[in-house]
Structures are given as C-alpha cells and as structure tokens.
ZAMARGU-4260 file (C-alpha; in steps of 0.2 Angstrom, whole numbers, plus 5000, padded with zeros to 4 digits):
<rodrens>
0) 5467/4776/4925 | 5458/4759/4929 | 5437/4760/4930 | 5438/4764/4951 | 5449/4776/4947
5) 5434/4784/4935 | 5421/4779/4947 | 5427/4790/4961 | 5430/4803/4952 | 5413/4805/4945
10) 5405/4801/4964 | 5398/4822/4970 | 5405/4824/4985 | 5394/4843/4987 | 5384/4842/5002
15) 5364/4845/5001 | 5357/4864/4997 | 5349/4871/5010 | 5335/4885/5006 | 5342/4902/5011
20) 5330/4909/5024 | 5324/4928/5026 | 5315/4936/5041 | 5297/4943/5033 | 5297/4930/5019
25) 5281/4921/5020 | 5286/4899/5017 | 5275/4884/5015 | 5283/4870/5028 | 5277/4854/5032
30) 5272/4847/5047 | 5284/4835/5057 | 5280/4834/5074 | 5266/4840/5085 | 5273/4844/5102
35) 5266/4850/5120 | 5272/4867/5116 | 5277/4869/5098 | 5272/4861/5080 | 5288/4858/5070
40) 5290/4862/5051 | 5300/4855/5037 | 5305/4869/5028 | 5320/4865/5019 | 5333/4871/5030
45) 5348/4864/5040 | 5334/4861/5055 | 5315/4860/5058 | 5307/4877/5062 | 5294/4880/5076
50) 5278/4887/5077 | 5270/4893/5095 | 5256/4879/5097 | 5244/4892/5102 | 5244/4901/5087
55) 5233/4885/5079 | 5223/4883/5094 | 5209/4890/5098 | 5200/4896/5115 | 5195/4877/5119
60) 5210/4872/5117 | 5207/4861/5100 | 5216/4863/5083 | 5214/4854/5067 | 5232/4852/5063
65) 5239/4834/5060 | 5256/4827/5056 | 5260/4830/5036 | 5249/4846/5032 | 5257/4859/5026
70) 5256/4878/5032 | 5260/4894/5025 | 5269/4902/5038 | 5277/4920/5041 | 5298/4919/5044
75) 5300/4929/5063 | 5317/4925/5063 | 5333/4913/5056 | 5347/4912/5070 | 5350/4906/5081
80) 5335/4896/5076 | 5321/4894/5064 | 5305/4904/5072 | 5287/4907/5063 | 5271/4914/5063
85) 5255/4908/5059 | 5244/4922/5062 | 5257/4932/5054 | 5256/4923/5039 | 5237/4926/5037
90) 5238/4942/5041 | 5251/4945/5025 | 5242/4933/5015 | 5227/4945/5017 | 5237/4959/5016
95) 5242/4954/5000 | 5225/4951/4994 | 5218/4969/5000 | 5232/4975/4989 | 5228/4967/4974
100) 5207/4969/4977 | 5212/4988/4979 | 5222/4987/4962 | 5210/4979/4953 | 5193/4987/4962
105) 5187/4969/4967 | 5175/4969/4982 | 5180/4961/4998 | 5170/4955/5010 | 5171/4961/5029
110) 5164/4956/5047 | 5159/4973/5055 | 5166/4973/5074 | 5164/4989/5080 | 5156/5004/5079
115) 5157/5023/5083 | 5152/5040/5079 | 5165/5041/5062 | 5159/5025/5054 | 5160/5008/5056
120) 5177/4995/5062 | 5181/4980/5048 | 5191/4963/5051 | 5195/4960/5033 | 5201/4940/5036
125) 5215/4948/5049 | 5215/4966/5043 | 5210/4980/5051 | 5201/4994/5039 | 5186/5007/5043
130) 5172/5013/5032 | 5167/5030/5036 | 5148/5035/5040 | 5144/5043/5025 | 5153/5029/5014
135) 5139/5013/5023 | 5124/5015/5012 | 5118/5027/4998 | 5108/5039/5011 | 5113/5043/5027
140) 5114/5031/5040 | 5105/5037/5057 | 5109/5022/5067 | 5126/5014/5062 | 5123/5001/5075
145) 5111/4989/5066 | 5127/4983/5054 | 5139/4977/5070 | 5143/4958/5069 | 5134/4958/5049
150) 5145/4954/5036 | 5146/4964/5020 | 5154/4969/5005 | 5165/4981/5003 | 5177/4989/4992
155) 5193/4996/4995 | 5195/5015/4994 | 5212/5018/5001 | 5228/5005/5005 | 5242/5013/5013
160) 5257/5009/5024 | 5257/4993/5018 | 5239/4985/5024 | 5241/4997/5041 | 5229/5008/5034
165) 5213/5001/5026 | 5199/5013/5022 | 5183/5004/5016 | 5168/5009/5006 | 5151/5001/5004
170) 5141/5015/4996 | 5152/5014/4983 | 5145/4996/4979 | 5127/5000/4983 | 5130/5015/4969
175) 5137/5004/4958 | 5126/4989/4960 | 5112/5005/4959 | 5116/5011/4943 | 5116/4995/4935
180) 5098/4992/4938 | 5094/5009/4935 | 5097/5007/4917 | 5088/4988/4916 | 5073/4999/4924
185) 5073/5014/4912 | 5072/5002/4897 | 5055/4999/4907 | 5049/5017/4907 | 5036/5018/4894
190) 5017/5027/4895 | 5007/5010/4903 | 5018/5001/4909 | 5013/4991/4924 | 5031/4988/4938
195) 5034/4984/4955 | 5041/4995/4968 | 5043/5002/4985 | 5035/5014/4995 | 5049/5029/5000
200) 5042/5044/5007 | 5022/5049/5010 | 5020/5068/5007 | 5003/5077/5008 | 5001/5077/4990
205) 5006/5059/4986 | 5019/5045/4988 | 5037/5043/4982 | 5042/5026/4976 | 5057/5019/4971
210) 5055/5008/4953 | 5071/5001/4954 | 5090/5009/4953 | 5086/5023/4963 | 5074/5030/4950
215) 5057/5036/4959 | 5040/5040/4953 | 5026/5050/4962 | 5010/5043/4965 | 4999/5057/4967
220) 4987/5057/4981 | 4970/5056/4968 | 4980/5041/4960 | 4981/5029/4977 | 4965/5023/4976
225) 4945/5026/4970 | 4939/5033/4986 | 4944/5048/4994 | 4960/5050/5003 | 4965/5063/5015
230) 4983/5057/5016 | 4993/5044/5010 | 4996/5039/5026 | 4981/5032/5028 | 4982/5018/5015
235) 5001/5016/5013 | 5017/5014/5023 | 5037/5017/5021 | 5044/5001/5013 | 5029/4995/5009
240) 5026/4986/4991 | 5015/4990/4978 | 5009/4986/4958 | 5010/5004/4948 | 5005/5010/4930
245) 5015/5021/4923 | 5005/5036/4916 | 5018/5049/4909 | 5037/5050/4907 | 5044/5067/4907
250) 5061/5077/4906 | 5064/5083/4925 | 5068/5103/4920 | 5076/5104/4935 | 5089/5093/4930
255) 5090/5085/4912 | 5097/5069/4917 | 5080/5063/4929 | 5062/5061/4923 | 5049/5066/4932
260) 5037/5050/4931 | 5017/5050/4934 | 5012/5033/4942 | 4996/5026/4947 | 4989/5012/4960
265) 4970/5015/4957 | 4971/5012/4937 | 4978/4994/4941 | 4960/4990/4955 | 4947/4990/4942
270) 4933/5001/4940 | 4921/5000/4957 | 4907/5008/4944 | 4905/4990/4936 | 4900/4982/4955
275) 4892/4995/4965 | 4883/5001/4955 | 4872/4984/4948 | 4861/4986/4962 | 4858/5003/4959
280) 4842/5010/4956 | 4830/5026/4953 | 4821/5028/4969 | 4832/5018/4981 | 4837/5025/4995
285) 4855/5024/5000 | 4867/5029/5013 | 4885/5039/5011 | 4897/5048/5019 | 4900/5068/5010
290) 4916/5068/5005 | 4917/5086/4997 | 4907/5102/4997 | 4904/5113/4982 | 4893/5131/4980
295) 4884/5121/4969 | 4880/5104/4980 | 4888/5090/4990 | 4896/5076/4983 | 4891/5058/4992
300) 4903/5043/4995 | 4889/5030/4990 | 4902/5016/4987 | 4921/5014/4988 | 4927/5026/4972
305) 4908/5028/4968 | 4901/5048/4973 | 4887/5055/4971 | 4878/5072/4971 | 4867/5081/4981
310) 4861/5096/4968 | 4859/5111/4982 | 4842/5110/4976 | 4840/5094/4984 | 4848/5100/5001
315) 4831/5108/5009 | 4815/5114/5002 | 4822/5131/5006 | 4831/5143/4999 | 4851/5141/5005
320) 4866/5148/5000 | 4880/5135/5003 | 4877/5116/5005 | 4888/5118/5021 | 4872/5126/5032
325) 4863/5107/5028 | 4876/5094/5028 | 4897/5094/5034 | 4911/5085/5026 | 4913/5070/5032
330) 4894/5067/5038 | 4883/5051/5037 | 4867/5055/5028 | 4853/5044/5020 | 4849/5049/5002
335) 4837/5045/4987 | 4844/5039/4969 | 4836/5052/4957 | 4845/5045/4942 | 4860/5033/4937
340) 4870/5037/4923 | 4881/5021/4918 | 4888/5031/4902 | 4895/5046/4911 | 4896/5037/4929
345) 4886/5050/4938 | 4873/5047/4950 | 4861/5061/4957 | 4854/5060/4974 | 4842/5071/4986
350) 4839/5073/5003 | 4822/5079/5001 | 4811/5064/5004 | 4824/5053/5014 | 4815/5054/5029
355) 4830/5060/5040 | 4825/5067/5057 | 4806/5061/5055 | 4795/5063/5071 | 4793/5049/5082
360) 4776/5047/5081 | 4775/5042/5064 | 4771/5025/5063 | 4767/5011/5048 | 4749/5012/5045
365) 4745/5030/5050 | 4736/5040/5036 | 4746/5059/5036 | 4743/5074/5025 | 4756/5079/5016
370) 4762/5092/5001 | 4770/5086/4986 | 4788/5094/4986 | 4796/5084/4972 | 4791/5074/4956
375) 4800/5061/4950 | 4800/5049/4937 | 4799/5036/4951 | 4787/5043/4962 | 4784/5057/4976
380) 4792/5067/4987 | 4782/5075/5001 | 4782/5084/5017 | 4770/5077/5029 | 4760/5092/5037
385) 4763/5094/5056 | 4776/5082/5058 | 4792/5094/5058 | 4800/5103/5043 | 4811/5086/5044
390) 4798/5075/5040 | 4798/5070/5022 | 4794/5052/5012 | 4790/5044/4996 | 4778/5041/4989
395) 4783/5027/4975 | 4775/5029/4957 | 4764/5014/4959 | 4756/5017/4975 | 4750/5034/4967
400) 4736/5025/4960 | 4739/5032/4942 | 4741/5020/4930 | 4759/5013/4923 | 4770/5028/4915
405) 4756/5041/4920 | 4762/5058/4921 | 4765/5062/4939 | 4768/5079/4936 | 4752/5083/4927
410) 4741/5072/4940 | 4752/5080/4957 | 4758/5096/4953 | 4772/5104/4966 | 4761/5111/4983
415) 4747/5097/4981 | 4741/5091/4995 | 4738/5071/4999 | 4733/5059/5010 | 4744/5044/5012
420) 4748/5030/5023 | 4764/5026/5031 | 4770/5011/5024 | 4788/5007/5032 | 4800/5019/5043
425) 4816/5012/5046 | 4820/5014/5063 | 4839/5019/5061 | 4837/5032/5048 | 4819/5037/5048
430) 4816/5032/5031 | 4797/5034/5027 | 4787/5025/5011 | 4770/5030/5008 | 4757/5027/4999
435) 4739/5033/4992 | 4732/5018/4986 | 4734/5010/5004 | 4721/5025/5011 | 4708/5021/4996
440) 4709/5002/4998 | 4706/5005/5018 | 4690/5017/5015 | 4685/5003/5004 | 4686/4988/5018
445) 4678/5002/5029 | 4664/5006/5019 | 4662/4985/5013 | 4661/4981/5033 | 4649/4995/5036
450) 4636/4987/5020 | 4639/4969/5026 | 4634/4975/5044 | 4618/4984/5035 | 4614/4968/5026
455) 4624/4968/5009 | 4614/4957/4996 | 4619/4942/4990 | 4622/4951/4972 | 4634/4961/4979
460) 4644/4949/4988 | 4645/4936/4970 | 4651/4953/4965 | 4669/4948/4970 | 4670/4962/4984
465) 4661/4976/4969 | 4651/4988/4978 | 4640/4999/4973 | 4650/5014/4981 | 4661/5013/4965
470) 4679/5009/4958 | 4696/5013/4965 | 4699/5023/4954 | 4683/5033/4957 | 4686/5033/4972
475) 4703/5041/4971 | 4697/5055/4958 | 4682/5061/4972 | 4699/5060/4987 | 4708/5071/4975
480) 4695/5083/4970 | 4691/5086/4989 | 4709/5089/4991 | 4710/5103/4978 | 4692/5111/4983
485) 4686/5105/4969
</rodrens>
C-alpha cells in the first residue's frame, strides 16, 4: 500500500455533530444577525434559531442587544425549525432560583405590584408569588397599601407546581432579623444602664418602649420627667426617640421567658433642684401653679420638678378643713418662702402674707394698721385692718426697727397691732412690703420741719439732723407702747 494510499485512509470522512435539541431545555446561543423581525442565534445546530425581536425590546422600541452577545434562551420548539424564548428563559432561570432560595431558606428580593384584601402581589424577577396579610410585618398591618411599588425582601414559605405557585413571607425575616438583636440587646439589660429606643404605645400610667429586638420597657408616668405629668401624651409621641436609664430588670411571672423592665427619662435630665433653686430665698415671694392637694396642705409647682408646700396652716388665718376650700388643682397663686431645705429638697411656702386679692386703695406710701398674723425668722406677716380679710403683707425683719437677729417673736407677739407703710404693691398679684421704720423716719421729718418752722437752733441743726425729740429707736418704743395701751 503506497503512502496515498495510507493517507486516505486516515482522512475522517464523519460529518460535523450537531447538538441534539429538546423543547423546554434552556440554551446559551450567540447572536448572528439582528433582523426587522427576528434576532438569530448560533446554537449549535444544523440551522440558526430565532428569537421574536419584541421579546428584547422594550415599549420605545429600543434594545441593548448587538451582533455576538450571547443569550440564554428557552427551546419553544425544534421542527420544523429552531424557535426560542427570551422571557421564557428568564422566567425559568428565576424559577430555578426561587427553587434553590426556598431549599436553602435565602431571602429573595421582590417588587410588590399589587394589593388586596388577602395580602400583597410579588414579581420575583418574572415570577409571580403572594404574601399573605398576616405574613407583611410582625404586627398587624392595617393599611397594606403603603408597600405597592416598594421593593422588599422576602423569604420563601411555599414552592409548588413548579414556580406556578409562590407564597412569600416577610415577617418571617422581620422575626428573624428581630431575634437577633434581641439577644445583642439583652446583653445590655443591666440595673443603670443608659440605651436608646423608641416610643410604642402611651398608656395612662406610662409609656411602652421598644429597646431594640422587640424587647419593651415601661417608663412609668412619674419617671418622664420632673414636673408633673397628667399624661404621657402630653410630653411624648408614637415613634418618637428617646435616651432611658434602666432602673430594674425583673422576671415577667406571667411569662418566664420576658422581663419586665423599669426605665426612666427624668434620671437622665439632671436634677432641677441644683438651678431653681440658687435664687431661692427665706422671705421671697414666688409664683406656682398647685399641682396636688393633700388633707394636710397643697403642694406648689415653683419650678419645673421643683414643688413646694403650702402647710394648711398657711392657707388662711382660719380654721379650714381641706386645702380644696382655699386653692384648686391646677391654680396660679403667689406665695412666700418660709424656708429652703437644700439637704432634703423641701421648700415651705404660705399664702398668708402674699398679698393676693389686696384692696385697691392701698397704695406705696400709705401708713395702715395692721395685726401680726405670723412670725418669721425673716420678718412679719400681717393683716391690714379694714382693708378685706385678703389683705395681707410683710413686713421684712429689717424694717421692724429691731436690731440684727432680734427676736421677732418676743418684740411682736401673734395679735400685735402695728403701724406700717406700704412700701411696694405689685400691681399683677397685689403683693404688699411694709415697713415700721418708714412711719418712724416720716414723724421724724414731720416733727424736724415743724422745729425748723418754729426756729430750730443752730445747735440743733450742727447736730446732724439730732433733735431734741429723741432717737429712732425711742421713738419706736413710745409708738409700740401706745399700741399695746401701755
């Protein structure tokens, strides 16, 4: 056999495979030609396969598909002629995806579409699936509307008839994302702890808040803030965000695996004591709002957080039985400081001698008569005579005309009567300041004006204003004396 002879018998004379096509199989082809009608694929068989050119166009009538890309494609038919489907391919791709995310519990994300009273519609990249009302968040969804057109996540509770029926779950997320902070916040929960979180529900008593996971804390209405509160509502809103402390953790008996947790916004605002009350002194006269009534006196809102109390001895110069039948809850009054304690933070008040409701026709500079009602370290409280049972003032310590850190009590004894000029009335509230000394120094400029217009000698007027009618303080014994019938 010569070497031709070799050579053709060596030559392969088997003609070129060709790929064996099935109907549903899903084939990569390359593009070949972009016709008016059709794009043509490459696939490997005896011919080029078609692809309607609408599929890959969209409503303007523009694609992105160019000569030598490569598609994945869905086999419609083989004979007589290669046929496939773009969309269809997508839609099996997808399919195929949902199948393996429901396998392997991997969230899917989802465009919601529509909505109606059972739940919510899902396009899942081409597949159809639906998630349920009670599966869209982790508390009950009034208005399912507010998701259409979002795009969530989701994950895949049920995959049957081979991707024709897709049910969808977002709760389940939410509960899972949920619990997984739930633990990051309980390694947080510990007695002082200070945390964020979020306002839930307002309740007579308090506010719900959510610390993170789920997990809520109450904030009880004495906790919001240092002054009173009638109701949450007044201070706090749903959703709103706020700094707690974290004041006990306890085992919830109702259910062992909760805690019932104590939080507080006030603890975390300082103490309003330190500020409002720098200013505050014996004998100033303040004005509050009464914020709570006891058998035994009336408290005072002096200050945001700071209150104060009214004794019901310190109501009315008469005998009553309930601070209700002087002042109401909720009422404006003007007050005196009896005393600040800065140790306990109490702070006692009167009404007596705060000059509510005094008589017009008191004015600065009249002289009155007027009955000691109270003594205090700081000064006097009387009741001007004929002016109204309303009428009251102080008379401050050192316009008594007794020397520093006299006894008041021993000089103007309870039921002495005085007589004292108005000093200042405040025209809002009536306020009255009196004073003893100012009627002594004015019988003395009296009595001088009446010598120097008798013809004063020139001993008396080197004396620096001396007169022979004696001292201030004589002067003050002799009123006094008169007074008490001495």
């Amino acid at each position: 056999m010569t070497s031709k002879d070799n050579d053709f018998n060596s030559m392969d004379f088997r003609m070129p495979s060709t790929r064996r096509l099935q109907v549903g199989e899903v084939i990569d082809g390359q593009v070949v030609l972009i016709g008016e009608s059709h794009v043509f694929l490459d696939v490997g068989a005896k011919s080029e396969a078609t692809i309607d050119l609408q599929e890959i166009t969209d409503d303007e009538g523009h694609h992105d598909v160019k000569v030598g890309d490569t598609l994945h494609a869905y086999i419609v038919s083989v004979e007589p002629e290669v046929v496939l489907s773009y969309a269809r391919a997508r839609s099996h791709l997808s399919r195929e995806r949902l199948q393996d995310a429901y396998d392997m519990g991997v969230p899917v994300q989802g465009k919601v579409t529509g909505v109606n009273k059972g739940g919510l519609e899902i396009d899942l990249g081409g597949v159809r699936a639906f998630c349920p009302i009670s599966q869209i968040d982790v508390n009950y969804c009034e208005d399912s509307s507010i998701y259409l057109e979002q795009t969530l996540e989701f994950r895949v509770t049920e995959f049957a008839q081979e991707g024709r029926n897709v049910v969808v779950s977002r709760r389940a997320l939410l509960q899972e994302q949920r619990d997984e902070q739930a633990e990051v916040t309980r390694a947080q929960l510990f007695e002082g702890a200070e945390i964020e979180a979020e306002v839930v529900t307002l309740q007579p008593y308090g506010a719900f808040v959510d610390l993170g996971g789920g997990i809520q804390g109450l904030v009880h209405i004495s906790e919001i803030g240092h002054s009173r509160v009638e109701h949450p509502e007044e201070v706090l809103k749903v959703g709103q965000k706020v700094r707690v402390k974290i004041l006990r953790v306890e085992p919830d008996p109702k259910n062992p695996k909760r805690e019932k947790i104590g939080l507080s916004i006030k603890a975390l605002l300082g103490d309003p004591w330190d500020g409002a009350t720098a200013d505050l002194v014996e004998g100033a006269t303040v004005t509050g709002r009464v914020v709570r009534l006891q058998p035994y006196g009336a408290f005072v809102e002096i200050a945001p957080g700071v209150d104060g109390l009214i004794h019901v001895s310190e109501l009315s110069d008469r005998r009553i039985n309930h601070p209700s039948e002087v002042v109401q809850d909720g009422q404006t009054v003007t007050v005196t400081v009896l005393k600040v304690d800065h140790k306990t933070h109490r702070v006692s008040l009167s009404l007596l001698g705060s000059g509510q409701g005094s008589g017009e026709d008191l004015s600065v500079g009249s002289v009155v008569d007027a009955v000691v009602n109270r003594i205090k370290p700081f000064g006097l409280l009387v009741q001007i005579k004929g002016a109204g049972k309303n009428a009251r003032g102080l008379i401050p310590a050192e316009d008594t005309g007794t020397g520093k850190g006299a006894n008041l009590r021993k000089a103007f004894p309870e039921g002495t009567e005085v007589r004292a000029m108005i000093t200042s009335v405040e025209p809002d509230t009536g306020r009255m300041r009196l004073s003893i000394t100012g009627v002594v120094e004015q019988q003395e400029r009296e009595e001088f004006a009446q010598l120097q217009g008798g013809g004063a000698t020139a001993g008396q007027a080197a004396g620096g204003g001396k007169t022979s009618f004696g001292t201030l303080g004589d002067l003050l014994k002799s009123s006094m004396k008169k007074k008490r019938g001495r």
